[in-house]
VOZADO-638620 format. One record per residue (C-alpha): z, x, y; residue number from 0; residue in one letter. Coordinates in steps of 0.1 Angstrom, whole numbers, plus 5000, padded with zeros to 4 digits. Layout:
BEGIN
Z_X_Y_NUM_A
...
This chain:
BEGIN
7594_8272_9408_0_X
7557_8280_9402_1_X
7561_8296_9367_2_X
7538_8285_9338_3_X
7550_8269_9310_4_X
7547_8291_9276_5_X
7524_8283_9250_6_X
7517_8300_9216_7_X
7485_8308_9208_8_X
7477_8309_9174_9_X
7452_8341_9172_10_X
7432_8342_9137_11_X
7409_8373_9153_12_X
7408_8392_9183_13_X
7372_8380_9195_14_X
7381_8346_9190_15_X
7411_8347_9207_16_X
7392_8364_9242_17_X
7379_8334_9255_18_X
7410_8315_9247_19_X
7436_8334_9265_20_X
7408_8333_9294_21_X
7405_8298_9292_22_X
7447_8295_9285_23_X
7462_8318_9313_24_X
7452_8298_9341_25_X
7477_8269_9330_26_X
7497_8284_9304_27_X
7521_8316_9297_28_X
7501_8325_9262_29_X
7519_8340_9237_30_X
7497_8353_9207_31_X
7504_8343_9175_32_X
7493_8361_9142_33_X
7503_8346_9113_34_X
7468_8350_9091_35_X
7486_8353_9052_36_X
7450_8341_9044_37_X
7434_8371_9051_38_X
7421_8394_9020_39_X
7423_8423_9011_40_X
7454_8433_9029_41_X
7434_8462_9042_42_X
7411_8437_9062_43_X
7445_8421_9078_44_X
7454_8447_9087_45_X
7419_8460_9103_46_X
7427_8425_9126_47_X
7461_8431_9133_48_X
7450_8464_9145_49_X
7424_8448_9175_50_X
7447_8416_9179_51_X
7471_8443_9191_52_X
7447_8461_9215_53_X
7439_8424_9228_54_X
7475_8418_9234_55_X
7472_8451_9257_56_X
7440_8447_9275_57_X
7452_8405_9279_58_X
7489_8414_9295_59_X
7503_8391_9267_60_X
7528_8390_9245_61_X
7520_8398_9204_62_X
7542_8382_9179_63_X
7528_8392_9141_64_X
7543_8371_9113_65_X
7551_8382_9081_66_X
7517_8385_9055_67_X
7524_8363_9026_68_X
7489_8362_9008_69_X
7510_8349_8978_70_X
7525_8321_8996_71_X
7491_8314_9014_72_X
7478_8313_8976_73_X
7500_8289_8965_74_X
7489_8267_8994_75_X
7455_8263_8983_76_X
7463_8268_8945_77_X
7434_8241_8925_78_X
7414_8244_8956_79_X
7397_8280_8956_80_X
7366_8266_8942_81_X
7357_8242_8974_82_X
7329_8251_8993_83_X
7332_8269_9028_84_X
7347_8236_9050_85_X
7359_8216_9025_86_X
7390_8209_9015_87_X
7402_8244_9009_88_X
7398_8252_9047_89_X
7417_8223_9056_90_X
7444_8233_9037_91_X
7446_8266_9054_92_X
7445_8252_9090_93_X
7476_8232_9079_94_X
7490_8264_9063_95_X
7484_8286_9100_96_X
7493_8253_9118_97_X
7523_8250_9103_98_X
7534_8285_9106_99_X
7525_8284_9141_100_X
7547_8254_9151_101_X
7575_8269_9133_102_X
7570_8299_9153_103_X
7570_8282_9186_104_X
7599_8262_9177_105_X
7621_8295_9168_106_X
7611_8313_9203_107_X
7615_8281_9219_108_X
7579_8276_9231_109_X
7572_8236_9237_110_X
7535_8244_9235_111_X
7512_8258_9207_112_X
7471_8258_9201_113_X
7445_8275_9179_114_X
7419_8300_9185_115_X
7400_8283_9155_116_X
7383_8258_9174_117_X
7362_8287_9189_118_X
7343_8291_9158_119_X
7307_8268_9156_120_X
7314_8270_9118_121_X
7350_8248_9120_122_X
7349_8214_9129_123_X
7373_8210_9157_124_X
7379_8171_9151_125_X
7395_8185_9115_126_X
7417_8210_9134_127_X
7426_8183_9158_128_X
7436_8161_9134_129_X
7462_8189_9112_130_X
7473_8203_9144_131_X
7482_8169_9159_132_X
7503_8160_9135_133_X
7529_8188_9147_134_X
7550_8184_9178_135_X
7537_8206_9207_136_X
7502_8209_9197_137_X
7474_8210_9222_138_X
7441_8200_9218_139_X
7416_8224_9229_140_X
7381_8225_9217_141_X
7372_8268_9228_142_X
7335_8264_9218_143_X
7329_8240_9246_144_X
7317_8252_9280_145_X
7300_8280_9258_146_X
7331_8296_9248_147_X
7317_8308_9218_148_X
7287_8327_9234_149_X
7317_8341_9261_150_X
7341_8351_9230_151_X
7309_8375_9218_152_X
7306_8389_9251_153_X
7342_8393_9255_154_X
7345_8412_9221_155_X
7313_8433_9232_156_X
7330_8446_9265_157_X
7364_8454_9248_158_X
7349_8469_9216_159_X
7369_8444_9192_160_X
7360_8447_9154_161_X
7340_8418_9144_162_X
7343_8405_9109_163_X
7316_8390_9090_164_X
7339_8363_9069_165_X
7365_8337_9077_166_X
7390_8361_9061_167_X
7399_8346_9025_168_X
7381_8360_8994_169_X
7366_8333_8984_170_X
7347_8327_9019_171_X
7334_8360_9006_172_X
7310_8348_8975_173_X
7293_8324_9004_174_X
């Protein structure tokens, strides 16, 4: 038959999600993904939304954009907003994203899903690994290998994707 199988991609920002769908396409249908109910203020989702969009154009793939829950994200983490950047609070919204994602894939039928998360040199991919195996369909990619992050920049450069300065939450703001 010769057709890819689908996977959904799980996109928390444009410029991290270049490199992946580069890496992705050669074995995989990608579907993007963006859940991101973690993001705050809603005006900086939105600001994302707006370049995961123009990705989805300049990529030839598919853009499905989940509901924004902050409140339900919120809940999630609720008694963890005071961890440090990579503790337990980022855990916690992997598994949130994670989850949404695999639900996701599950509704539209998709076998396969990843994360663009592992791109960042700031996440430990092992901790990703570990949430996201623990869901049927997940695949194991680690995007800052082969120097996917440096390729992610360069990507974002040459397509004039916004590039934020914090994970997305607000308290990844205070540092």
């Amino acid at each position: 038959m010769g057709s890819k199988p689908a996977l959904l991609l799980h996109v928390c920002c444009a410029p991290c999600a270049t490199h992946a769908i580069e890496r992705l396409a050669r074995d995989y249908g990608v579907v993007l993904f963006f859940p991101n109910s973690n993001i705050s203020p809603r005006a900086e989702y939105e600001r994302r939304l707006v370049h995961a969009r123009r990705l989805a154009v300049l990529a030839g793939c598919r853009l499905v954009v989940d509901d924004y829950d902050h409140a339900a994200w919120l809940g999630f983490i609720q008694g963890l907003e005071g961890e440090p950047e990579s503790g337990k609070r980022c855990l916690r919204c992997f598994e949130f994203n994670l989850a949404r994602t695999a639900e996701c894939a599950r509704r539209l039928g998709i076998c396969f899903f990843a994360t663009t998360l592992t791109i960042s040199p700031h996440k430990r991919s092992a901790d990703i690994f570990r949430i996201g195996l623990s869901m049927p369909g997940f695949v194991a990619i680690d995007f800052k290998k082969r120097d996917g992050f440096r390729r992610s920049v360069a990507l974002s450069r040459e397509y004039g994707l916004y590039r934020q300065r914090y994970c997305g939450c607000e308290f990844s703001l205070r540092g």
